[in-house]
C-alpha positions in Angstrom: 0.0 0.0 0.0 2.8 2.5 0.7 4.9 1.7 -2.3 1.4 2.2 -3.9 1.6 5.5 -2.8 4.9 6.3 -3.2 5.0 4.9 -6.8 2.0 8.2 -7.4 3.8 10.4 -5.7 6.9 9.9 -7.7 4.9 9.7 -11.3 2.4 12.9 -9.8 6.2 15.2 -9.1 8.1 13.6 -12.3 5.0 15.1 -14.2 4.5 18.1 -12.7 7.6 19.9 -11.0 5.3 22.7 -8.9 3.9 19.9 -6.7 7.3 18.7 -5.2 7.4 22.1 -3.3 3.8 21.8 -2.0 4.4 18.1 -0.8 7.4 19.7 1.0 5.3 22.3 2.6 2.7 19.9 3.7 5.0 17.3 5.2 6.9 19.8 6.9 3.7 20.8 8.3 2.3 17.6 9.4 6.4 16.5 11.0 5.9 20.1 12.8 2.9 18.4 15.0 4.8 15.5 16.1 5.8 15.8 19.8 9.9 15.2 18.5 9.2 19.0 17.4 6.5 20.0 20.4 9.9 19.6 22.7 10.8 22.8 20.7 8.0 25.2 21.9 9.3 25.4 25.3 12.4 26.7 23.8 11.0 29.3 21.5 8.7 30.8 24.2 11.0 31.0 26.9 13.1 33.4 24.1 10.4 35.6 22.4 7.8 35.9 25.1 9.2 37.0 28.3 7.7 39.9 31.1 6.5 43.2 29.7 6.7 41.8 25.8 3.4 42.7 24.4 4.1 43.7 20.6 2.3 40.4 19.1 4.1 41.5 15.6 6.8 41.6 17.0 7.0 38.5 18.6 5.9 36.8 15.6 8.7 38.1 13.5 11.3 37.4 16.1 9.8 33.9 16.2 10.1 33.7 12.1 13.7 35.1 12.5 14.3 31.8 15.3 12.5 29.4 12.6 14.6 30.5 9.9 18.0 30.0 11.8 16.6 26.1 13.1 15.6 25.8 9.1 19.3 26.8 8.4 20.9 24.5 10.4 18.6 21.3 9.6 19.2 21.9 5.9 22.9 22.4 6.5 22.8 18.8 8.8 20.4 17.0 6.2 22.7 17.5 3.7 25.6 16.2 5.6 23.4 13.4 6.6 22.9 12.6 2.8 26.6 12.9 1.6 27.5 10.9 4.9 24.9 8.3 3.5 26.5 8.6 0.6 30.4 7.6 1.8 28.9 4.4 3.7 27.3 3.3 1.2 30.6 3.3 -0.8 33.3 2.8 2.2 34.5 -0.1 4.3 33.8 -1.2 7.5 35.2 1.6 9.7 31.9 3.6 9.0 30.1 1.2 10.9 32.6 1.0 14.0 32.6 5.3 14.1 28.6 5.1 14.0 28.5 2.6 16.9 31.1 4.8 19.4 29.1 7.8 18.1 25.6 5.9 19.2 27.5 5.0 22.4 27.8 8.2 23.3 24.6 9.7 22.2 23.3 7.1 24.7 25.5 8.4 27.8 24.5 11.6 26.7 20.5 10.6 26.9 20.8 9.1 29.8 22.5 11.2 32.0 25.6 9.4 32.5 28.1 12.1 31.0 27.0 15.2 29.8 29.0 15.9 26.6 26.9 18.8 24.9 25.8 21.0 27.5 23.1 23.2 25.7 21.5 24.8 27.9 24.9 26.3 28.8 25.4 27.3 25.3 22.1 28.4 25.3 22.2 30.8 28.1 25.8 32.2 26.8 23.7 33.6 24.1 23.6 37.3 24.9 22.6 38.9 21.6 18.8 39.8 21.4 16.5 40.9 18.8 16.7 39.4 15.5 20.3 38.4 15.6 20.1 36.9 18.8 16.6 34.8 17.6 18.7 33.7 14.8 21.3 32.3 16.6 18.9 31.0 19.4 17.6 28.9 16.1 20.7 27.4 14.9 21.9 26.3 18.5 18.4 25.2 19.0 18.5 22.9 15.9 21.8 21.9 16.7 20.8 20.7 19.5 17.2 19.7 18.8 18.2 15.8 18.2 19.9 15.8 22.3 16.5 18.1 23.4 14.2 15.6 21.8 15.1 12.4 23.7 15.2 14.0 27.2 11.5 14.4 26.9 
């Protein structure tokens, strides 16, 4: 049934090139509700709302400006994950050993037992404000978005 769907979704874009861009926008909008990407809201209030910030427009551009920097960084890591993809595919075994220590230590780092990427420190060393500052609240907050995700 899903290689049904898939096989009409490949023939539908291959026909017509506008719809790959709406598919895009629509799963982007559907992965956006998933609670992987709820853990994210927390992190977005506590930097645009705060006490005494009452300028709605504002606040919505400031959270665009935060959106945009967490877009730059997961296109930037998507497309290292893809040319990564790309070597193992290709490569010999070592791949395979440096993705194990690497899952290793995601693990130590998911469960507490050492702390290698400290983000809310990196966070919080984040002095900027205003646009700027919401842009690089985005990229450190999509840097960090896989490590956020899995300690909810």
């Amino acid at each position: 049934m899903i290689t049904e769907w898939l096989e009409i979704l490949s023939t539908l874009i291959t026909q017509n090139m506008w719809v790959a861009p709406l598919l895009v926008l629509l799963a982007g909008g559907l992965t956006s509700l998933t609670p992987c990407s709820l853990s994210s809201v927390p992190l977005v209030i506590g930097y645009v709302g705060g006490p005494g910030n009452n300028d709605t427009k504002r606040a919505f551009r400031i959270s665009l400006t935060f959106a945009a920097g967490s877009a730059v960084t997961f296109t930037i890591l998507g497309t290292v994950a893809s040319l990564v993809g790309k070597l193992m595919g290709t490569s010999s075994s070592w791949w395979y050993l440096l993705l194990g220590v690497l899952m290793v230590l995601m693990a130590m780092q998911t469960w507490e037992i050492y702390n290698f990427i400290p983000s809310t420190y990196l966070m919080a060393r984040n002095t900027r404000r205003g646009y700027i500052g919401a842009f690089i609240a985005g990229i450190l907050g999509g840097c960090f978005h896989p490590l956020v995700q899995h300690l909810y």
